[in-house]
N, C-alpha and C positions, 0 to 999 in steps of 0.2 A: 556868575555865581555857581557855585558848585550842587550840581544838585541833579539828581539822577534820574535813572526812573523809579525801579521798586529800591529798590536803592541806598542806591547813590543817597537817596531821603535817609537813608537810617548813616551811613558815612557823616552826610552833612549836620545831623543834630548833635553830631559826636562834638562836634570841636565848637556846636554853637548855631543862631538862627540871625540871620538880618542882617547884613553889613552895611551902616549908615557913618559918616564922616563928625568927628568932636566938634565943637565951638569950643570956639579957643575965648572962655572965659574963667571963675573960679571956680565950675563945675565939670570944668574938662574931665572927660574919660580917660583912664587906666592908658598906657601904653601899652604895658604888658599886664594880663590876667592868668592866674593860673589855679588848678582848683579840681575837679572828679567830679563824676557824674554818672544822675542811672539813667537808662534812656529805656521806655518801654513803646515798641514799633509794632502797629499792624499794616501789614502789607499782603498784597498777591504775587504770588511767584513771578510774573511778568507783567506787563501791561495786557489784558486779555484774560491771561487767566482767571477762571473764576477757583481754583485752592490757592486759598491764602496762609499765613502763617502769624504766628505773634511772637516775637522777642523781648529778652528781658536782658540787658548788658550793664557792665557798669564800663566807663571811658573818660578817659583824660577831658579834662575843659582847661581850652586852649583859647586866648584871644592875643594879637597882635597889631597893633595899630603905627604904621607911618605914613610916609609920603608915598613909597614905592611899592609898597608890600602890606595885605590886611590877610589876617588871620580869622574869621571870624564866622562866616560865612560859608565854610573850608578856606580853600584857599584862593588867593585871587591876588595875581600880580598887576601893578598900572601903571602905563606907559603915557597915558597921557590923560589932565583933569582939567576942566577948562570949567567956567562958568555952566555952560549947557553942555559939553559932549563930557564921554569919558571912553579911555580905549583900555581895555585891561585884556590878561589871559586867564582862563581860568576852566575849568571842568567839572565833571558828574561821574560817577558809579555806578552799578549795577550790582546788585549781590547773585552769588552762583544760586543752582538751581537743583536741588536734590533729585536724586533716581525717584523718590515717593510720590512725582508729581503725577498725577491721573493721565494728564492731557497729552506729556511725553513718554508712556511709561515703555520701556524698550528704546528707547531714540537714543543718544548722547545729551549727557551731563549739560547744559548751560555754564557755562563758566562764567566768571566775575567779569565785565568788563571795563575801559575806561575810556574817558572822552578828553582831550582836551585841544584848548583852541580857540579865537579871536571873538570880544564881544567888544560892536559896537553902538554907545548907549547914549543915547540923549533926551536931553530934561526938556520934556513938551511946557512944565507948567511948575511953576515955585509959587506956592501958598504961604501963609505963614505959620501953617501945621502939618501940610504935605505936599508931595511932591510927586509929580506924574511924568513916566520915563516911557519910551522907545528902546527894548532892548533887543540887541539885533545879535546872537551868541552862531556862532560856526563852529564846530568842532567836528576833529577827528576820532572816530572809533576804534575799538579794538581788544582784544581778549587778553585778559592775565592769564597765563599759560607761559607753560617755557619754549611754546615755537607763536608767539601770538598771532592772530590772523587781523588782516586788515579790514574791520566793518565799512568805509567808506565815512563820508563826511554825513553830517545831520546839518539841518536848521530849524532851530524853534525863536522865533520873532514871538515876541510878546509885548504887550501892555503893564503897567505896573507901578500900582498906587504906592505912595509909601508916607507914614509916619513915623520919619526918624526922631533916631534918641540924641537931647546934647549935655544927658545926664544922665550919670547911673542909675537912677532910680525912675527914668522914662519909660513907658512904655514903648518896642520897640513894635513895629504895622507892618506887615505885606501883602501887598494884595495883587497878585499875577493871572494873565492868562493870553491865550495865544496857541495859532495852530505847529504842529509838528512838522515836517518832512525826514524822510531817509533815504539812504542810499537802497539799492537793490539789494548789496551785500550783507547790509544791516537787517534788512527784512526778514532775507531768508533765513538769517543765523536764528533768529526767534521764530518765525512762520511757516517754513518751508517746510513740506514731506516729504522725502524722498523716496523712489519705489521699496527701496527697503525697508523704510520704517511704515508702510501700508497696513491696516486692518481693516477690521470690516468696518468699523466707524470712524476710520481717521484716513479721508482717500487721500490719495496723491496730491500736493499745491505748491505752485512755482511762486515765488514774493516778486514783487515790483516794484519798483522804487516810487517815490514821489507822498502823500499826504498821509499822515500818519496817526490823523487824529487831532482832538482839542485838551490842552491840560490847565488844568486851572489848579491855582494853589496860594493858602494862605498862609502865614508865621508870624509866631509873634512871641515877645517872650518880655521879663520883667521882672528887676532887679529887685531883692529886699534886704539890707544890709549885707551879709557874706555869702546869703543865697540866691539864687536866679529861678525861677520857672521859663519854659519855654514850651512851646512845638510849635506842631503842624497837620493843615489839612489838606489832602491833595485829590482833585477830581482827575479822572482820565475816562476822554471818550473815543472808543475807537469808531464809535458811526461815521458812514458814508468815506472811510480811509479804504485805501488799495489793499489791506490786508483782511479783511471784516469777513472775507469769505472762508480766511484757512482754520482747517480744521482744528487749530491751535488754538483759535481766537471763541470759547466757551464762553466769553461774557464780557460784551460792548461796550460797557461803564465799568468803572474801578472805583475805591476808594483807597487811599492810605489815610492814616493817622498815626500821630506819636507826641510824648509828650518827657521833657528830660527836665528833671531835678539834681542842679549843681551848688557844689561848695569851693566859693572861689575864698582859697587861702593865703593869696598874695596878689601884690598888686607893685607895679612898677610906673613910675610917671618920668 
């Protein structure tokens, strides 16, 4: 699924929360949804960060449902759907990072970045209200920019309860968590100081690859004739991770939260 760090969270509630598969009976789900939306996001500049910001946008709502391809969720392509496994492709976001931030101030801008790349997922447990998965996401990193740089691969393995919808007017449930890892290059692009960007409170720190921390996160959202509510709430802990020392990293737990009210004005079946 799509879903980022500080984020990549405000991307993914643009186009929608939870991506759960129709029952094919007279309650089937829309094929296509389409419709607008206000999404209001708080979030911290990074994971670590402790300056946060709050948003207010308003964004297309987008949902898409087939066999190959679901809109929902962001985006997520699937290669293969089996009883217990599932193989898709799919990605996360990061939102860029303003010169106002305390903790880099004088360093370079953070830029937006993007992740995408192979999730392999399987259903530990079919209830007959929910469902408990193994999701195993690989992705590549990297910066929007017009020379982009290569962050290295991430892996974040998670847990993940779900109460899906097999109707419009279901409520939809998620309930995730699971440890991090990064690459080295990824680290540093957020952690690292260089001698040049030194003050007298921000020394010098080289990033390293490997545990990145634990993120835990909830969603959920719910139909009411032509309106939807939705969000989300996201923990992030960077204790006992290989970064927890760099002078970047001003505060070990994180919150995000957001919450989006849409008008869905068409529907396709």
């Amino acid at each position: 699924m799509i879903c980022p760090n500080t984020s990549v969270v405000g991307i993914c509630v643009l186009l929608g929360l939870t991506t759960f598969s129709a029952k094919a009976d007279q309650y089937k789900l829309p094929k296509l949804e389409l419709g607008v939306s206000a999404v209001s996001l708080y979030l911290p500049d990074y994971r670590g960060s402790s300056h946060s910001r709050s948003l207010f946008l308003p964004a297309p709502y987008v949902r898409y449902r087939s066999d190959s391809l679901k809109i929902d969720n962001g985006l997520k392509g699937i290669f293969l759907d089996s009883d217990r496994l599932l193989l898709t492709v799919s990605g996360g976001l990061t939102l860029p990072v303003d010169e106002d931030n305390p903790e880099r101030s004088g360093m370079d801008k953070l830029k937006a970045t993007l992740e995408l790349g192979p999730s392999l997922d399987y259903k530990i447990h079919q209830g007959d209200t929910h469902e408990i998965w193994l999701e195993l996401p690989v992705r590549l990193a990297f910066t929007l920019e017009n020379t982009p740089q290569n962050l290295g691969p991430a892996f974040e393995p998670r847990l993940v309860w779900l109460h899906p919808s097999h109707r419009k007017q279901d409520w939809k449930l998620r309930f995730a968590s699971g440890p991090l890892y990064a690459s080295q290059k990824k680290h540093a692009y957020f952690y690292s100081v260089s001698k040049t960007d030194v003050t007298a409170n921000r020394p010098a720190y080289n990033a390293q690859r490997g545990f990145s921390g634990i993120r835990s996160d909830f969603t959920y959202s719910k139909r009411f004739g032509d309106y939807r509510i939705g969000g989300f709430v996201r923990y992030d802990s960077l204790k006992n991770s290989v970064v927890k020392n760099s002078p970047l990293v001003t505060q070990t737990s994180t919150w995000l939260a957001g919450i989006v009210f849409s008008w869905v004005f068409r529907e396709d079946y």
